[in-house]
One Martini backbone bead per residue (centre of mass of N, CA, C, O) as a GRO file, in nm:
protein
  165
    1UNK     BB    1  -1.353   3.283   2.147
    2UNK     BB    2  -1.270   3.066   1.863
    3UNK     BB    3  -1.075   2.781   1.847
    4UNK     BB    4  -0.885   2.670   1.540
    5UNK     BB    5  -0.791   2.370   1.318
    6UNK     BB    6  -0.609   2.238   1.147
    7UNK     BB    7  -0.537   1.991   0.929
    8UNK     BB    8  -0.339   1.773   0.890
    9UNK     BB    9  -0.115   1.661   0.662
   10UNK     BB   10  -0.102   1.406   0.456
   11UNK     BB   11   0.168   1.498   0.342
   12UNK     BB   12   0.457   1.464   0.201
   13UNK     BB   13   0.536   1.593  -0.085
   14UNK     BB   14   0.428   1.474  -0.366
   15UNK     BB   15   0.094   1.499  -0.430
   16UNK     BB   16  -0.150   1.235  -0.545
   17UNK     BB   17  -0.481   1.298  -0.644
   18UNK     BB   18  -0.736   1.011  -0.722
   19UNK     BB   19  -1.024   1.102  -0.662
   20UNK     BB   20  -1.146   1.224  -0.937
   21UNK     BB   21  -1.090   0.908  -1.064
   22UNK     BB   22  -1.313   0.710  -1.201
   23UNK     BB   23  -1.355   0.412  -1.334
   24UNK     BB   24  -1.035   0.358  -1.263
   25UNK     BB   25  -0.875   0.068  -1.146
   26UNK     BB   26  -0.564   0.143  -1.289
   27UNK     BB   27  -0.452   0.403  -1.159
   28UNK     BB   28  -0.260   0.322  -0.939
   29UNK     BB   29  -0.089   0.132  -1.117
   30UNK     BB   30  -0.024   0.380  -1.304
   31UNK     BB   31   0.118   0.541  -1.129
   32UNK     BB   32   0.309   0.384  -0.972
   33UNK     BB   33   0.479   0.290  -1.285
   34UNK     BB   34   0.583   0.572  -1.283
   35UNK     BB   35   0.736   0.883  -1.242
   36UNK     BB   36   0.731   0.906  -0.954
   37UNK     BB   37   0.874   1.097  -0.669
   38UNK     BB   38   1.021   1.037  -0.411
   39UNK     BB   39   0.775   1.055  -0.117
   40UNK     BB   40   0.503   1.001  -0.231
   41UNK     BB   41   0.133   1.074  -0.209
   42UNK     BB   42  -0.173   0.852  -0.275
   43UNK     BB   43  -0.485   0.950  -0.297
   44UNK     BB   44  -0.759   0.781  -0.217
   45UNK     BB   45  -1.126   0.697  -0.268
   46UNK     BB   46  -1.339   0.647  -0.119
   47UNK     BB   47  -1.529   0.322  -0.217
   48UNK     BB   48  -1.276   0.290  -0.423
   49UNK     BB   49  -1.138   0.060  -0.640
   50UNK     BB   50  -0.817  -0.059  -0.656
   51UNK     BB   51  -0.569  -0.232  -0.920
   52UNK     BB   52  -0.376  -0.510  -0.908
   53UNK     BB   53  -0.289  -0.713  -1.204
   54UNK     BB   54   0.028  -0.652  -1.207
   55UNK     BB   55   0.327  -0.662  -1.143
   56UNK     BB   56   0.506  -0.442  -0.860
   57UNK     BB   57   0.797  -0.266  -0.879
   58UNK     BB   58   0.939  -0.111  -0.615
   59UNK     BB   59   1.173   0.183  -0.582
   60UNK     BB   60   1.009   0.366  -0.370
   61UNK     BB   61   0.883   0.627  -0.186
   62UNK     BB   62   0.536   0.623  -0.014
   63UNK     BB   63   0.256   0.633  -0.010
   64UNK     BB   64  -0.098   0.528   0.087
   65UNK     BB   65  -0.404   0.687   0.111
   66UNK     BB   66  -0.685   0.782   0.227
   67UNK     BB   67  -0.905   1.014   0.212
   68UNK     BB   68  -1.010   1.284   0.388
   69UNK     BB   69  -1.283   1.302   0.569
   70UNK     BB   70  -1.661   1.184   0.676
   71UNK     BB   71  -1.640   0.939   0.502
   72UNK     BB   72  -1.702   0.650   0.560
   73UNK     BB   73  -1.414   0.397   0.535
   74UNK     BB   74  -1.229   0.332   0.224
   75UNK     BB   75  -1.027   0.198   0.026
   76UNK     BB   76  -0.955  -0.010  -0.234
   77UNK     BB   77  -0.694  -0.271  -0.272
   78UNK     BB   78  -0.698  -0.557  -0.542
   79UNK     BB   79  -0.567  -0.842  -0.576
   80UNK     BB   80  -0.409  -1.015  -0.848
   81UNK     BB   81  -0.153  -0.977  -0.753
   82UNK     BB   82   0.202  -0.827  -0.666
   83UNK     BB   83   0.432  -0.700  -0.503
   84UNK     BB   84   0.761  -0.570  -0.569
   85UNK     BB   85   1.102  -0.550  -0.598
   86UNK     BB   86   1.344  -0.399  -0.742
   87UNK     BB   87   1.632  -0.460  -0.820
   88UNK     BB   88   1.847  -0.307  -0.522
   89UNK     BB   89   1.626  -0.140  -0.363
   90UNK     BB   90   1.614   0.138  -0.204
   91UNK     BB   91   1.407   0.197   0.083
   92UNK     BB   92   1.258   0.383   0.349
   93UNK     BB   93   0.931   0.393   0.245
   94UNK     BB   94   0.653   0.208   0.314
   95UNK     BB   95   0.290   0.296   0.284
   96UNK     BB   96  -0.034   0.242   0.462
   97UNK     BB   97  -0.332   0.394   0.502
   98UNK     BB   98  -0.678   0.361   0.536
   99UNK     BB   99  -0.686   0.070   0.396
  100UNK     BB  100  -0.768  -0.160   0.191
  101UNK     BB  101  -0.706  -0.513   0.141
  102UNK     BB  102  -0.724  -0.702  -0.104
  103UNK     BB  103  -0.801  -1.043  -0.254
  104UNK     BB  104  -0.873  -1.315  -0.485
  105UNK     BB  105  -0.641  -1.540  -0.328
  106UNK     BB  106  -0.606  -1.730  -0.002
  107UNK     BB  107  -0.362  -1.905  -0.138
  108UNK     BB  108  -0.137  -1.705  -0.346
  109UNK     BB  109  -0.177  -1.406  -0.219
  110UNK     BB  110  -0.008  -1.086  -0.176
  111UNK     BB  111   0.141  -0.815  -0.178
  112UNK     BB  112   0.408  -0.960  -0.093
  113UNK     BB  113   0.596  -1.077  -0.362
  114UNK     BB  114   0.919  -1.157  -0.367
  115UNK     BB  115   1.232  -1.160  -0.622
  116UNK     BB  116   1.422  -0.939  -0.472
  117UNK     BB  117   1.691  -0.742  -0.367
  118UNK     BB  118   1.615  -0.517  -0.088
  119UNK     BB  119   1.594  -0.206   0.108
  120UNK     BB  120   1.414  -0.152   0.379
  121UNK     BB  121   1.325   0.034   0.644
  122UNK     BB  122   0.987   0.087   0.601
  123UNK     BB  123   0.698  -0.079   0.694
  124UNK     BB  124   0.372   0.025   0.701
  125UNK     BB  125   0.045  -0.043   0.859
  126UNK     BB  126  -0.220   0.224   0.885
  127UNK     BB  127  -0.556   0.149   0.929
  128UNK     BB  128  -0.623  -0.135   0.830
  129UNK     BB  129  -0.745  -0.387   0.588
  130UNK     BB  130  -0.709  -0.714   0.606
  131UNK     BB  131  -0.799  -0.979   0.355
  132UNK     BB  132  -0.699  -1.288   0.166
  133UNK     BB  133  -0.431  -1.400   0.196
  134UNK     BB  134  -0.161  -1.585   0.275
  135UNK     BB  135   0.014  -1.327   0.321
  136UNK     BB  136   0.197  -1.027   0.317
  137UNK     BB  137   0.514  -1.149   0.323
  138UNK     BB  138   0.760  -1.251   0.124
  139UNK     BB  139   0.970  -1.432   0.012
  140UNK     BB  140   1.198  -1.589  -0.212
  141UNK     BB  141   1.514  -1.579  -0.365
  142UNK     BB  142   1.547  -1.298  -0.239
  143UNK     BB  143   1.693  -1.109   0.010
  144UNK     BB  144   1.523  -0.898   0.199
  145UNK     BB  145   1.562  -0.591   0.398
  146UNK     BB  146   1.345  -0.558   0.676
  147UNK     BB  147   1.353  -0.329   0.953
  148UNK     BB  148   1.065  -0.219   0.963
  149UNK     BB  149   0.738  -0.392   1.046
  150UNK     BB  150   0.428  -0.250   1.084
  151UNK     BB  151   0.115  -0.299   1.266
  152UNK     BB  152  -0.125  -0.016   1.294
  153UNK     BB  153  -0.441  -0.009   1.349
  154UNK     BB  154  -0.540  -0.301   1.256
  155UNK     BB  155  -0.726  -0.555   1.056
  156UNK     BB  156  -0.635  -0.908   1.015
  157UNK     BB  157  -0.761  -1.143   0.796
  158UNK     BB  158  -0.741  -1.402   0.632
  159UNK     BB  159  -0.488  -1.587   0.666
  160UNK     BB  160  -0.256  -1.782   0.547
  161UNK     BB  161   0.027  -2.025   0.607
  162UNK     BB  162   0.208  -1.744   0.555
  163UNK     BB  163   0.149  -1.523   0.712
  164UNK     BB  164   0.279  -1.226   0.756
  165UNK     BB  165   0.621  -1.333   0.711
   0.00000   0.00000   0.00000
């Protein structure tokens, strides 16, 4: 007898599977930009890059993960802009997992700078690999408040004088 598992599920709700779209680097951000369900798994595929070059406002809760496989690497979220959020917007969670994060300017760019007030609960980066950025997090005119800020099991480097938070 030999016992068997299955691997755990990718996420929760609607998945969003855009490993199939290739050499379509702002596929990630019109998804994001698109009515996608709140709650949603993007599933980005490992090796390829996806951009975000023009501000976007986050207003729901989303997962973006690296596809699972035997491919070593990740995939790579490249920054030329900036998420920010909605203004008002309440939001469960965002997370990242096993993604690179990188910017093209790591003394302006950040991942979130944000300029509306919004309510997150929680903000998490799992398996990631961070670099190149002034900061993670950014606050500007409106205050916005994140319950829980965690990351975890990752490696974030060349962080400029806005650190983390």
């Amino acid at each position: 007898t030999i016992a068997f598992r299955t691997k755990a599920p990718v996420g929760t709700g609607t998945i969003i599977d855009l490993t199939g779209i290739t050499n379509r680097p702002s596929v990630l951000s019109d998804t994001l930009r698109s009515a996608i369900p709140a709650g949603s798994t993007i599933i980005l595929k490992k090796g390829q890059q996806y951009t975000i070059a023009t501000t976007i406002s986050l207003d729901r809760t989303v997962t973006i993960v690296s596809e699972d496989n035997f491919n070593p690497g990740r995939a790579e979220v490249f920054f030329t802009s900036n998420f920010n959020f909605a203004p008002g917007a309440t939001i469960d969670s965002i997370k990242f997992k096993n993604i690179t994060l990188r910017s093209d300017n790591p003394t302006s760019r950040y991942v979130f700078n944000t300029t509306q007030a919004a309510t997150i609960d929680k903000m998490i980066f799992d398996e990631c690999f961070i670099t190149s950025f002034r900061g993670i997090f950014r606050q500007q005119s409106a205050a916005s408040v994140v319950k829980l800020f965690s990351i975890n099991n990752s490696i974030v480097t060349d962080i400029g004088n806005y650190g983390l938070i």
